[in-house]
mmCIF file as gemmi writes it, N, C-alpha and C atoms, coordinates in Angstrom:
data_model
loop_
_atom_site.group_PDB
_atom_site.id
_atom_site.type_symbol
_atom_site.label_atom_id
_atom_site.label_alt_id
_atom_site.label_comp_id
_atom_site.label_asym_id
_atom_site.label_entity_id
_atom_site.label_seq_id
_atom_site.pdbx_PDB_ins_code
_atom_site.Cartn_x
_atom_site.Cartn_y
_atom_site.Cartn_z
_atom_site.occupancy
_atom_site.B_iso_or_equiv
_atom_site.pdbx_formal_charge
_atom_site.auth_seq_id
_atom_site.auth_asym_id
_atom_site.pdbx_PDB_model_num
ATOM 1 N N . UNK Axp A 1 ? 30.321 41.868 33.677 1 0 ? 1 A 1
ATOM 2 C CA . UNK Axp A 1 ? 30.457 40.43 33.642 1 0 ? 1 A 1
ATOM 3 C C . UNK Axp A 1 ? 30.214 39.942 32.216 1 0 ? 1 A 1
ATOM 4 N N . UNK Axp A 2 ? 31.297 39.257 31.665 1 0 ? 2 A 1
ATOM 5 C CA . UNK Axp A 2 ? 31.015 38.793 30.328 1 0 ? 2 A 1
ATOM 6 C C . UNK Axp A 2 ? 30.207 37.429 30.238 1 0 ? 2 A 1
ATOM 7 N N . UNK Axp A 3 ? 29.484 37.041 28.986 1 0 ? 3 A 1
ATOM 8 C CA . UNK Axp A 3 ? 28.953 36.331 29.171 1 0 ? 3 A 1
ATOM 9 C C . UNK Axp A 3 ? 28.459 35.817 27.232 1 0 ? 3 A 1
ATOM 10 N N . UNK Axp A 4 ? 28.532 34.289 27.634 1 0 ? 4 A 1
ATOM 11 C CA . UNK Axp A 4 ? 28.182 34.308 25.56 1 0 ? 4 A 1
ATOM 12 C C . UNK Axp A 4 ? 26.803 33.951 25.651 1 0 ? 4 A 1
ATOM 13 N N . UNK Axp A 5 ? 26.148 34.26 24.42 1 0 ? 5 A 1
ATOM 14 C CA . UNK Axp A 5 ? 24.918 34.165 24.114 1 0 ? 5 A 1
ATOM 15 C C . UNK Axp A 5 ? 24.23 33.047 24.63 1 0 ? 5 A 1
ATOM 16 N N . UNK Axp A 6 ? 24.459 31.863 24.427 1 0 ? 6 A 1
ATOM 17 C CA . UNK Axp A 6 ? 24.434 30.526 25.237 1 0 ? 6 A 1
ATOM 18 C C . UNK Axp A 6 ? 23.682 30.713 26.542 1 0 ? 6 A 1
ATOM 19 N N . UNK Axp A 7 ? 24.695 31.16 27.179 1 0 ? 7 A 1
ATOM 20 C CA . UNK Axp A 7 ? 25.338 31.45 28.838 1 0 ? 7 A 1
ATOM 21 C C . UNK Axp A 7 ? 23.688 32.821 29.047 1 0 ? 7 A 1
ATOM 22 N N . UNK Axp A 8 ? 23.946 33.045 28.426 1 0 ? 8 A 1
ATOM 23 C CA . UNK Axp A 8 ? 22.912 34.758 28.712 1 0 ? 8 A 1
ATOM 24 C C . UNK Axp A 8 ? 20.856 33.82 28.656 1 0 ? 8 A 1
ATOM 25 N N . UNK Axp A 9 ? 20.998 33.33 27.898 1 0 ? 9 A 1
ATOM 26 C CA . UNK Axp A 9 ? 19.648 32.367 27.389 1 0 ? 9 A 1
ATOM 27 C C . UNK Axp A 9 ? 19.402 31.159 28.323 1 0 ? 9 A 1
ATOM 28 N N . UNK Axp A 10 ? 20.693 30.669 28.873 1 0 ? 10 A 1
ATOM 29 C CA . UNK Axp A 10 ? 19.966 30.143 29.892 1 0 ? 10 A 1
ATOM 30 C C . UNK Axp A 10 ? 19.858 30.593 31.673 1 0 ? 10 A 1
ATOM 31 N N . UNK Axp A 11 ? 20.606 31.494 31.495 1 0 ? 11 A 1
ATOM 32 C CA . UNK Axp A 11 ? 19.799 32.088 32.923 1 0 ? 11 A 1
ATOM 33 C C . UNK Axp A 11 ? 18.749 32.52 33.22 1 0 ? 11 A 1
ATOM 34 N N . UNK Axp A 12 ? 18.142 33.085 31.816 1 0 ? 12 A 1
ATOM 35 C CA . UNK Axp A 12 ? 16.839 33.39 31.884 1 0 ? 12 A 1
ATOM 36 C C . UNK Axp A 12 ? 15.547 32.403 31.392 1 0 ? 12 A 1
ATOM 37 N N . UNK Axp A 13 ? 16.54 31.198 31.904 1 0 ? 13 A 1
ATOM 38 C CA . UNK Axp A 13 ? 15.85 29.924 31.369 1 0 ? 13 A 1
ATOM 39 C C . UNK Axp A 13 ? 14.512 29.972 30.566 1 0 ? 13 A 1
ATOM 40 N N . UNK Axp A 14 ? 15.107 30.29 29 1 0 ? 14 A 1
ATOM 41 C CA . UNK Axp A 14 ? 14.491 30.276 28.178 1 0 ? 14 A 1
ATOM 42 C C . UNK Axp A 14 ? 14.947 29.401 26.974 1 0 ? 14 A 1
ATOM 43 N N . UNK Axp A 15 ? 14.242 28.647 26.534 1 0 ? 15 A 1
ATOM 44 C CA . UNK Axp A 15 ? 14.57 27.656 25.493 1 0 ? 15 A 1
ATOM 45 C C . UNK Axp A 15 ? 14.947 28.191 24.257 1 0 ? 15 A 1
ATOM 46 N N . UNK Axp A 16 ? 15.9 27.88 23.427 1 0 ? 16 A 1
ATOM 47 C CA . UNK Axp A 16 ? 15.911 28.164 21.989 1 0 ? 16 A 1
ATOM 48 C C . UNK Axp A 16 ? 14.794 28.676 21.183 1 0 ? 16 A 1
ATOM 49 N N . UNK Axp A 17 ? 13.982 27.767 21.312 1 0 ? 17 A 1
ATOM 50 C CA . UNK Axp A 17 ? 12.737 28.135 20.326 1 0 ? 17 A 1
ATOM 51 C C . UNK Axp A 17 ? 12.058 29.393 21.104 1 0 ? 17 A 1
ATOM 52 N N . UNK Axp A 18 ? 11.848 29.308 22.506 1 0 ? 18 A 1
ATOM 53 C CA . UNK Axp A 18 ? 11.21 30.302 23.058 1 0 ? 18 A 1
ATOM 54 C C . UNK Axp A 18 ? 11.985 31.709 22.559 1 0 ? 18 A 1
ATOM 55 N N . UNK Axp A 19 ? 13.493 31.491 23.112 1 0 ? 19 A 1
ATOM 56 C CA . UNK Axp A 19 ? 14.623 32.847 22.95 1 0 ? 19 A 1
ATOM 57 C C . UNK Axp A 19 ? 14.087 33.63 21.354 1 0 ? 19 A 1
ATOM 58 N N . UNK Axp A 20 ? 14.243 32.265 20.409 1 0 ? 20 A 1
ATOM 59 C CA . UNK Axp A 20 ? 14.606 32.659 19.041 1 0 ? 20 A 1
ATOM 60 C C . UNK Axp A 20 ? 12.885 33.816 18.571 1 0 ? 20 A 1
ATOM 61 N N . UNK Axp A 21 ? 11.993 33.022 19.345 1 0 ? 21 A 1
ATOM 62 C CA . UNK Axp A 21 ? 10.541 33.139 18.702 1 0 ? 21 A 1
ATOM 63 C C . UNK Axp A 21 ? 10.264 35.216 19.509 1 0 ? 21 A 1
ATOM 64 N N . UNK Axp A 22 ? 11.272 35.453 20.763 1 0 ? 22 A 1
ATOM 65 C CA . UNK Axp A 22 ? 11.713 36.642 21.678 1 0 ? 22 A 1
ATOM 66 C C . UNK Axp A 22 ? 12.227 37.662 20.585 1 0 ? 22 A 1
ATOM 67 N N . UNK Axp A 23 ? 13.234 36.814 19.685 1 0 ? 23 A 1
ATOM 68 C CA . UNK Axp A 23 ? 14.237 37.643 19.253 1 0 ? 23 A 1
ATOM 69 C C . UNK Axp A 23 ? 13.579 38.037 18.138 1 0 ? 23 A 1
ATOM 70 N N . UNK Axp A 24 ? 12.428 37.199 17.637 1 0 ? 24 A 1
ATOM 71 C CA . UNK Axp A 24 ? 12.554 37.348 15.869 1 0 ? 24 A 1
ATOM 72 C C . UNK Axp A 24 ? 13.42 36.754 15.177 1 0 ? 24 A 1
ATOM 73 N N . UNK Axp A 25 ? 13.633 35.708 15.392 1 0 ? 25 A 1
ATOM 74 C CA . UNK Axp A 25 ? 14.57 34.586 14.146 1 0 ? 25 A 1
ATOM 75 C C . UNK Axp A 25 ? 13.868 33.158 14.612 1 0 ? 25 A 1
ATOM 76 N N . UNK Axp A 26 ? 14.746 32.552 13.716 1 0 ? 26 A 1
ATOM 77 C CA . UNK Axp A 26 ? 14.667 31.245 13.47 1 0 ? 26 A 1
ATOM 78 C C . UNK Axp A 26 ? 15.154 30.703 14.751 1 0 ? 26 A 1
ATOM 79 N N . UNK Axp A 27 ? 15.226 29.51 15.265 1 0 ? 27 A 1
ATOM 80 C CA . UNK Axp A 27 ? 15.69 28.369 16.118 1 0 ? 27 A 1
ATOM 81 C C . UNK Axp A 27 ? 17.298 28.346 15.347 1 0 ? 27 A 1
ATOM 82 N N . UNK Axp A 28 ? 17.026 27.71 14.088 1 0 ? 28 A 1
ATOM 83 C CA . UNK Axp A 28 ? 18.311 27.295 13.523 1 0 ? 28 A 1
ATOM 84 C C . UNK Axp A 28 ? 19.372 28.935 13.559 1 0 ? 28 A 1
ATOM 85 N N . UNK Axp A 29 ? 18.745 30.06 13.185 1 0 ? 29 A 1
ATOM 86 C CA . UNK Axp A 29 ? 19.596 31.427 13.354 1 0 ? 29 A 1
ATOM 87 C C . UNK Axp A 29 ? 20.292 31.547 14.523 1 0 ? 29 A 1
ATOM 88 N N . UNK Axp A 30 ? 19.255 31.345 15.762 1 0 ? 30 A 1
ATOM 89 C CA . UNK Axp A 30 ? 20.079 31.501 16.832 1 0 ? 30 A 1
ATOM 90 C C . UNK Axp A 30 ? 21.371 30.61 17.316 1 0 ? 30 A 1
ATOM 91 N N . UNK Axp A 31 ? 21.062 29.047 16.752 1 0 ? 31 A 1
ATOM 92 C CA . UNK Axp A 31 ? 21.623 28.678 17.547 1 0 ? 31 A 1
ATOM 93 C C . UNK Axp A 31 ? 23.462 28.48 16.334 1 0 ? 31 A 1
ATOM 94 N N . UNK Axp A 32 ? 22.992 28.949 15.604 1 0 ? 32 A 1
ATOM 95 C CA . UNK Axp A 32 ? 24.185 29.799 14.644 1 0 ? 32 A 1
ATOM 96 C C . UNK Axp A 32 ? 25.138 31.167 15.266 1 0 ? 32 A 1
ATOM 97 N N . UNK Axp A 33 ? 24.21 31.627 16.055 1 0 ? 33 A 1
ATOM 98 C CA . UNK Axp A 33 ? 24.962 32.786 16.686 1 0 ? 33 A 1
ATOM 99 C C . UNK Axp A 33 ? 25.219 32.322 17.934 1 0 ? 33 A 1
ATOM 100 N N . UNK Axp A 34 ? 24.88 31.288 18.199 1 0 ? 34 A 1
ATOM 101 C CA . UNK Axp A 34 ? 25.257 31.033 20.046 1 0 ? 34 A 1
ATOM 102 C C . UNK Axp A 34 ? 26.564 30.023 19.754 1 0 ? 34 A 1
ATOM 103 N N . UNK Axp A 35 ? 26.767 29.309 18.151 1 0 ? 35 A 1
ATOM 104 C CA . UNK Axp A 35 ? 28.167 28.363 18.308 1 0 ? 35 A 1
ATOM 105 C C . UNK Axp A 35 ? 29.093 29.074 17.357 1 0 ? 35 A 1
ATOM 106 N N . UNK Axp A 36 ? 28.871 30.25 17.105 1 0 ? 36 A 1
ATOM 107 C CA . UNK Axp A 36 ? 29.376 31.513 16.323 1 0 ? 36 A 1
ATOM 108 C C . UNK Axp A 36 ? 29.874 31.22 15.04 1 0 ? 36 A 1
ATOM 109 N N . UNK Axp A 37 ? 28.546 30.644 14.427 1 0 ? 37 A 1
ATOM 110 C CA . UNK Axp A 37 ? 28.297 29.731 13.04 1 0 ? 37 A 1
ATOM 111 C C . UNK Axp A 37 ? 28.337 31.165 12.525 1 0 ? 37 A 1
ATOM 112 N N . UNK Axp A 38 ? 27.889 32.433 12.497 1 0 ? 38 A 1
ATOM 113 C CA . UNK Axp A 38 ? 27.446 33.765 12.421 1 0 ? 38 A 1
ATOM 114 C C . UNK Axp A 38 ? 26.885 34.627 13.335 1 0 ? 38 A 1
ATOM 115 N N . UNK Axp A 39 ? 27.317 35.574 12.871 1 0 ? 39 A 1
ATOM 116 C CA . UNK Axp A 39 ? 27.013 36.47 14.441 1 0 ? 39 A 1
ATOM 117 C C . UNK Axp A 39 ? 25.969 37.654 13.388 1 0 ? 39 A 1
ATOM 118 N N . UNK Axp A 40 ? 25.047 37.862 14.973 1 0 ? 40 A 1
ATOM 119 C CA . UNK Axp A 40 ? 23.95 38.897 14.826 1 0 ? 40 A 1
ATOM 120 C C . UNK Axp A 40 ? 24.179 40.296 13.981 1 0 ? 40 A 1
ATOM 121 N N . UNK Axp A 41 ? 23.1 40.448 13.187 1 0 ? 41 A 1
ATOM 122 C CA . UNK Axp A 41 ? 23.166 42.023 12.571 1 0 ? 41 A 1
ATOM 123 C C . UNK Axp A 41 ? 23.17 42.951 13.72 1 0 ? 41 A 1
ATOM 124 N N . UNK Axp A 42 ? 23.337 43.978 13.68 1 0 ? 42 A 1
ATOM 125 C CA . UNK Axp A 42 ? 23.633 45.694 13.879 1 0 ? 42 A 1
ATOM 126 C C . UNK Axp A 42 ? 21.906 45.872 14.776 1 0 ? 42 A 1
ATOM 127 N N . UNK Axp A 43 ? 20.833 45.229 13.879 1 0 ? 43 A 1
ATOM 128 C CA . UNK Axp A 43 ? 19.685 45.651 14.189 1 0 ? 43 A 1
ATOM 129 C C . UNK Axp A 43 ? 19.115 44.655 14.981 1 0 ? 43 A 1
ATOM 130 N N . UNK Axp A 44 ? 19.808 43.696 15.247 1 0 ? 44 A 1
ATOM 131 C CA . UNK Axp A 44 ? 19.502 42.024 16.282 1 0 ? 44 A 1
ATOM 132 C C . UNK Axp A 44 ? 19.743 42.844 17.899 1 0 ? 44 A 1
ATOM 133 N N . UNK Axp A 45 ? 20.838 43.51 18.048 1 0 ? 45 A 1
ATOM 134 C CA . UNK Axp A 45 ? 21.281 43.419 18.963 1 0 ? 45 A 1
ATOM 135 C C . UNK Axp A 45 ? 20.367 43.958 20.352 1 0 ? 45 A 1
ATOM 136 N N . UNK Axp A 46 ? 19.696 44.834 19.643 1 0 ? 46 A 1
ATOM 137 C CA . UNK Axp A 46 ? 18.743 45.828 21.248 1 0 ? 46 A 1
ATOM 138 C C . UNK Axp A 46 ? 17.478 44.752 21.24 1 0 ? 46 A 1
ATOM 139 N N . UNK Axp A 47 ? 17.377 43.824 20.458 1 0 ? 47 A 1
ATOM 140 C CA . UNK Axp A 47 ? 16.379 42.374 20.921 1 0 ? 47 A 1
ATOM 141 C C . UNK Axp A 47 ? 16.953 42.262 21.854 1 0 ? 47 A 1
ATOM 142 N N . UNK Axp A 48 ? 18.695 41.155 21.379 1 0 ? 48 A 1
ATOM 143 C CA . UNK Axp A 48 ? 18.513 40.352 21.739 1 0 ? 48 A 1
ATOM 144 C C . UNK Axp A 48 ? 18.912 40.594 23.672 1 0 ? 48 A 1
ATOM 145 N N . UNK Axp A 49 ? 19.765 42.16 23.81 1 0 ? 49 A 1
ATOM 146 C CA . UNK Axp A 49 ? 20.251 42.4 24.937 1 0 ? 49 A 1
ATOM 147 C C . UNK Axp A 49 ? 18.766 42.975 25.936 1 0 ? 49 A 1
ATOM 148 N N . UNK Axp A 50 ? 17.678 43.337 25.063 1 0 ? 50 A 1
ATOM 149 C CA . UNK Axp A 50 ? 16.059 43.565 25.666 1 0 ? 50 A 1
ATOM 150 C C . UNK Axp A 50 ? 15.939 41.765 26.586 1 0 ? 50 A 1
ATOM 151 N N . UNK Axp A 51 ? 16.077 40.807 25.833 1 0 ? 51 A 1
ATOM 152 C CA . UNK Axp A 51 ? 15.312 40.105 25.737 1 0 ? 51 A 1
ATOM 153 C C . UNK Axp A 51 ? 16.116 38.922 26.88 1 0 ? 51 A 1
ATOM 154 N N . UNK Axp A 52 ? 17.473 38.67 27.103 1 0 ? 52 A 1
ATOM 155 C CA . UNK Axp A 52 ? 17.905 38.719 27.869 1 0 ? 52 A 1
ATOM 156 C C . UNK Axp A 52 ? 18.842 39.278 28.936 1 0 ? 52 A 1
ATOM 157 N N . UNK Axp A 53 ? 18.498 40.485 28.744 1 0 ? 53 A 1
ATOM 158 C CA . UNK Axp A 53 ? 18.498 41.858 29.988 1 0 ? 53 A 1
ATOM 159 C C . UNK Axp A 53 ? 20.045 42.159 30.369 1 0 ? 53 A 1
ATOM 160 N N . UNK Axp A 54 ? 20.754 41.894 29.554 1 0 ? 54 A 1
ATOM 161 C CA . UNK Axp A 54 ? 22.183 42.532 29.879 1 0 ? 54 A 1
ATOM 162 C C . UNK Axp A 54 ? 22.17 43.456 28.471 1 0 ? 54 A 1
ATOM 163 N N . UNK Axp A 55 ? 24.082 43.671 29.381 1 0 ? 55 A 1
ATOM 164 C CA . UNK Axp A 55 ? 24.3 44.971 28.08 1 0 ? 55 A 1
ATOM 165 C C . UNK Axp A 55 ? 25.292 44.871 27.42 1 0 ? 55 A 1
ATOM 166 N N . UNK Axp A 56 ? 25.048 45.246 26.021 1 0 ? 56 A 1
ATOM 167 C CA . UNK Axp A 56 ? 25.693 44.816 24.868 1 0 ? 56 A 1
ATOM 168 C C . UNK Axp A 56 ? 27.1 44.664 25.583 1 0 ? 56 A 1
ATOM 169 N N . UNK Axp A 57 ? 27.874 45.12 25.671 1 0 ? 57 A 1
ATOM 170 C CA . UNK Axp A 57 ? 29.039 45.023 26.319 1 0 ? 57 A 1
ATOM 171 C C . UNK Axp A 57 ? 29.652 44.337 27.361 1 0 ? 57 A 1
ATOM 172 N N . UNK Axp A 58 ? 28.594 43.617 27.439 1 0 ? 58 A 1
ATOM 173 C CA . UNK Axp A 58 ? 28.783 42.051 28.751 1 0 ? 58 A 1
ATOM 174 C C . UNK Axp A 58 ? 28.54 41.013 27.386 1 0 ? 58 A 1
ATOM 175 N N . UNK Axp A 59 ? 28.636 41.38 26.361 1 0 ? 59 A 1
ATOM 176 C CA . UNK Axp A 59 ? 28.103 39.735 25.496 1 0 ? 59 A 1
ATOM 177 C C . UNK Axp A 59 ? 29.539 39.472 25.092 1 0 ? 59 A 1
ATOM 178 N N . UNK Axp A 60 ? 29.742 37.942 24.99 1 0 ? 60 A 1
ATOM 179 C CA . UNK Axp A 60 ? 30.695 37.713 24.143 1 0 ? 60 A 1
ATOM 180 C C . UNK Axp A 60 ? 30.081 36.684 22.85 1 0 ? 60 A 1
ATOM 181 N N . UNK Axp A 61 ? 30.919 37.242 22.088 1 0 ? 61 A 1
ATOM 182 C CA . UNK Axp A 61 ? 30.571 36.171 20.893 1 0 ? 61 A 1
ATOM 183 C C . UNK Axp A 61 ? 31.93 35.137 20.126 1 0 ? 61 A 1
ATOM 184 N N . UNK Axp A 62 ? 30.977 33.867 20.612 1 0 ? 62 A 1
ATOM 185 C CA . UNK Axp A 62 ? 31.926 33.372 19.762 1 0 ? 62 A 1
ATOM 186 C C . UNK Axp A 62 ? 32.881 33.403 18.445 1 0 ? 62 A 1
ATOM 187 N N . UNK Axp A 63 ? 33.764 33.056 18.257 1 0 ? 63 A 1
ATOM 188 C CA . UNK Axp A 63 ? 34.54 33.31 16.643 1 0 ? 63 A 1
ATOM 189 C C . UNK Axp A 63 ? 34.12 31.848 16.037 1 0 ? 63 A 1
């Protein structure tokens, strides 16, 4: 099931600041990668798919 970063953060109804403070970034970082202002490093990713519990390959990212 695909799903964008957005979409993934709030099912696990977790707030921005909460998600971002999960992931190790900023508020403003994340919400750069959730309107695909920039997308996550190489080394973001096993956070951020830890942190809301899918797998890399269910994420979509915005362009």
């Amino acid at each position: 099931m695909a799903i964008t970063l957005k979409a993934a953060r709030v099912n696990k109804k977790l707030s921005q600041k909460k998600a971002a403070k999960l992931i190790g970034v900023s508020v403003s970082m994340l919400s750069k990668w959730e309107t695909g202002k920039c997308f996550p490093s190489a080394r973001r990713i096993p956070k951020i798919t830890e942190t809301y519990g899918i797998k890399y390959d269910d994420l979509i990212f915005l362009p």
